[in-house]
Residue, then its C-alpha position, 0 to 999 in steps of 0.5 A: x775832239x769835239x765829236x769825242x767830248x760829244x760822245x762822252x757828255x752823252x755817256x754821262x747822261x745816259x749813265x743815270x739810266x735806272x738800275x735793272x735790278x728788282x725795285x728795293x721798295x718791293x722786296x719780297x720780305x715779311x712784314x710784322x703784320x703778317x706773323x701769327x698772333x702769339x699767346x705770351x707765356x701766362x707764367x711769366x710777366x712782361x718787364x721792363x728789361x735790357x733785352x740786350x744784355x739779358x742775362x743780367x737780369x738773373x743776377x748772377x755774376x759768374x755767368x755775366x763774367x762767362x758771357x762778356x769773357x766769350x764775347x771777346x775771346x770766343x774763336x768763332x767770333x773772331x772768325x766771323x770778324x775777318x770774313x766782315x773785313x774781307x766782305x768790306x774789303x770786298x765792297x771797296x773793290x767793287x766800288x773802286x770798279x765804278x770809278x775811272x782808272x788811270x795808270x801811268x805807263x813807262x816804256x823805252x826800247x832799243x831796236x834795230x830796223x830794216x837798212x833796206x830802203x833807209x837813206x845812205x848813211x842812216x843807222x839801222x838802229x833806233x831807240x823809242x821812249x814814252x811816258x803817258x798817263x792812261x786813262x780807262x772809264x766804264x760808263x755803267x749805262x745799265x746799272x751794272x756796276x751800281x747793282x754789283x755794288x749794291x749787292x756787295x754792300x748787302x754781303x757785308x751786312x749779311x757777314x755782319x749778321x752772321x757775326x751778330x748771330x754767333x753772339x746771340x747764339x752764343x750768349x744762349x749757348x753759355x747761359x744753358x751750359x752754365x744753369x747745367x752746370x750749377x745743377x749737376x752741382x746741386x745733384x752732386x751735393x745731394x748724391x753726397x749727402x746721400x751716400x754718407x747716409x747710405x754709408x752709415x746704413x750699411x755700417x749698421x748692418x754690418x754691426x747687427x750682422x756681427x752681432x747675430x741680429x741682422x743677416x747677410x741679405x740686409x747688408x748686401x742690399x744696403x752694399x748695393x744702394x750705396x754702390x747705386x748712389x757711386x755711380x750716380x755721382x760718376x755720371x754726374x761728375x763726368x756730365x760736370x768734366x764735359x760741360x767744363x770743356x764745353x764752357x772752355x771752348x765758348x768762352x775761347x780760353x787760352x790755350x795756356x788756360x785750357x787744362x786748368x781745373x774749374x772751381x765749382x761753381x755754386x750749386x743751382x738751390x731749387x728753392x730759391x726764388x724765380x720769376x719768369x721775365x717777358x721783354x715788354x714790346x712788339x713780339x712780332x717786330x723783334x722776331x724780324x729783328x733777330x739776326x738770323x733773319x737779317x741776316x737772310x734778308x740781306x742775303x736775298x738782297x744781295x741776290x736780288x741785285x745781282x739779277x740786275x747785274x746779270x741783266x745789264x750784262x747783256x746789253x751793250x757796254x760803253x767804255x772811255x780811254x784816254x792817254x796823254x803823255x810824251x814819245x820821243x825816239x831820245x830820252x833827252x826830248x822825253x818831256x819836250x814840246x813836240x814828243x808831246x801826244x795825246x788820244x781820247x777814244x769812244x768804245x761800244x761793245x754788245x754781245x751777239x753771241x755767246x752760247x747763251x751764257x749771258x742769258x744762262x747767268x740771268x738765269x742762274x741770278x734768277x734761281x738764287x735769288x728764288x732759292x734766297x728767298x725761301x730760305x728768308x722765309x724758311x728763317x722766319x718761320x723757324x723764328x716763330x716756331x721758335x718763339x711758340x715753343x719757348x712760351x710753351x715751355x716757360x709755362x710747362x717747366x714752371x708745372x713742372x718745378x711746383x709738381x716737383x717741389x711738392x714731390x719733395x716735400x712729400x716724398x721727404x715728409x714718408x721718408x721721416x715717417x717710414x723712419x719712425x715706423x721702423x724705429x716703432x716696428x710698424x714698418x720695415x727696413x725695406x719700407x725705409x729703404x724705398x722712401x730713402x730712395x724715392x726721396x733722393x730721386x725726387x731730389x734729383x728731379x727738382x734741381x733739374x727742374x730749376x734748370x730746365x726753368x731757367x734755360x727756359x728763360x733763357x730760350x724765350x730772350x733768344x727768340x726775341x733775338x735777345x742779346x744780339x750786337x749791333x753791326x757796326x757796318x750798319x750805320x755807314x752802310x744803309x741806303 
């Protein structure tokens, strides 16, 4: 008894052996240091904005209602939601691992034995009872289980990025199909009101064909324009059926809901004014901020540690039993004094040979986290690709509106003039037709210049990982 407490007082000692997985302290993540000095978007001015919930800063009700709608129904979140609770599920049972076991074990028998060499008169038959409460111990000596454990808590924040991932992918996701679908409006109006006047163009030459004044040409070209602008409006209308679909499936729409007709929405007004926002802040800190990357750095984590695991793997093993309980051959003694038994044990194990697969898993742990480690790097670097585009096209889509807006005013001004010098006979039929349509064009062009504008915007919160919920492991999890 006493070498037995002996031997387990010195297991608890040596159980506070550091782990063997890589130090925490010297991760080999990016600091904010290390990332590129970025130009900030020079047509845009920083602001003081709610980057978390930033698309209220377009004030723009239909497109918070489609986001926050999303937020809570959208079928991709909700799947990332189960696989967080299997990861915590996960966590509890590797934890649970570090943890004694006890079982309770019942057992009775009947049995008959051998007569040869019983007493004269000694029945062959026998019965056997026990019940006895055993306990199993693992004394994690080299950090097996803690780095197990470790690692497992590091997959639950990785599963909590990725669900916080989804929602900053999808807030941007929405918001680009929504501004596209307030253009294609805008472009249907246009289309609408163009055609009404190409209508009207033909029903004059048709008139002044059947009064001998015009020809067959002049109507049939005007035929052609106005089956020009028809076609244009069914490619718009079919662009608006497919980004309505798209708007359903993020926004996780009932089944019951999924074929119902949207209204349309209101129509993108080119004109209307529109000043690009940057968050105030570190942009440096927010790119390592950004789900996607914390969620690769938790993944390297993960990996990390379980190179610790598989280290400790290879080393010898202590584990404690115990039992105590009673055994008796009648069930009527199961709980009397002398079926009363009790055993304490000591065991240690070292692998000698495995073909070399506790060696091959060190191996193994070594390369994933290698490969994890790339792919953090990977992440990074794409966010400040990312980041670097979205200032650049913030500036190029604001040239491009104010190019596009006096197109218009231009194109709009020899459209009315082309009209005057028809009406005076200084200019053709076909003159007007050419700045009718140029004009229509350049209409066309401005409302997707106000939406490539605003997705531009929209670009630049998601790459300062704008929008992204906070994972709620996070507060009961960190070190």
């Amino acid at each position: 008894m006493r070498d037995a407490v002996t031997a387990l007082v010195a297991a608890l000692v040596l159980a506070g052996c550091s782990s063997l997985a890589p130090d925490a302290a010297t991760r080999p993540t990016v600091a904010a240091a290390e990332l590129p000095a970025l130009a900030p978007s020079r047509s845009a001015a920083p602001s003081a904005l709610a980057i978390e919930r930033w698309w209220t800063t377009f004030s723009d009700p239909e497109l918070e209602r489609l986001i926050d709608e999303a937020l809570e129904r959208n079928l991709d979140l909700v799947a990332a939601a189960a696989r967080v609770r299997e990861a915590r599920a996960r966590l509890d049972e590797v934890r649970g691992a570090q943890l004694p076991r006890v079982d309770l074990q019942a057992q009775g028998a009947r049995f008959r034995q051998s007569s040869d060499g019983l007493p004269v008169n000694a029945s062959a038959l026998g019965s056997s009872h026990s019940v006895s409460l055993v306990g199993q111990y693992e004394v994690d000596l080299w950090g097996k289980l803690a780095s197990s454990s470790d690692a497992a808590r590091e997959r639950l924040l990785a599963q909590e990025w990725s669900r916080a991932s989804i929602a900053w992918s999808l807030s941007a996701q929405l918001a680009e199909a929504h501004f596209t679908l307030r253009a294609v409006q805008r472009q249907l109006e246009i289309s609408d009101a163009v055609r009404a006047s190409r209508a009207k163009t033909l029903d004059l030459r048709r008139r002044e064909q059947a009064a001998g004044i015009g020809n067959e040409f002049d109507v049939r070209r005007a035929e052609a324009e106005l089956a020009s602008t028809d076609s244009t409006a069914v490619a718009l209308a079919r662009q608006r059926v497919d980004l309505e679909a798209t708007l359903a499936l993020l926004s996780g729409r009932p089944l019951g809901e999924i074929a119902s007709v949207e209204a349309p929405r209101q129509a993108l007004d080119p004109a209307a004014s529109f000043t690009p926002k940057l968050p105030q802040g570190d942009a440096a800190a927010m790119l390592l901020a950004r789900p996607d990357v914390r969620e690769a750095e938790a993944a390297l984590a993960a990996a990390r540690f379980d190179i610790g695991a598989a280290r400790a793997a290879t080393l010898p093993a202590l584990s404690l039993s115990g039992a105590v309980g009673s055994d008796v051959r009648s069930l009527g003694n199961l709980f009397s004094g002398p079926g009363f038994v009790w055993s304490i044990a000591a065991s240690l194990a070292q692998p000698l040979f495995d073909g070399g697969q506790l060696r091959s898993r060190v191996r193994q742990a070594d390369a994933r986290a290698d490969a994890a480690f790339a792919d953090y790097r990977k992440v990074v670097l794409a966010a400040v690709v990312e980041l670097r585009e979205a200032y650049a096209d913030l500036d190029l889509t604001e040239q491009a509106r104010r190019a596009d807006r006096d197109r218009v005013v231009a194109l709009e001004r020899a459209r009315r003039l082309a009209a005057l010098g028809v009406a005076n006979g200084s200019l053709t039929a076909l003159d007007l037709l050419d700045a009718e349509r140029n004009a229509f064009q350049a209409q066309l062009d401005e409302a997707a210049s106000a939406r490539d504008q605003r997705i531009a915007q929209v670009a630049i919160f998601k790459a300062l990982g704008g929008g992204t919920p906070a994972p709620l492991a996070l507060a009961s999890l960190q070190h």
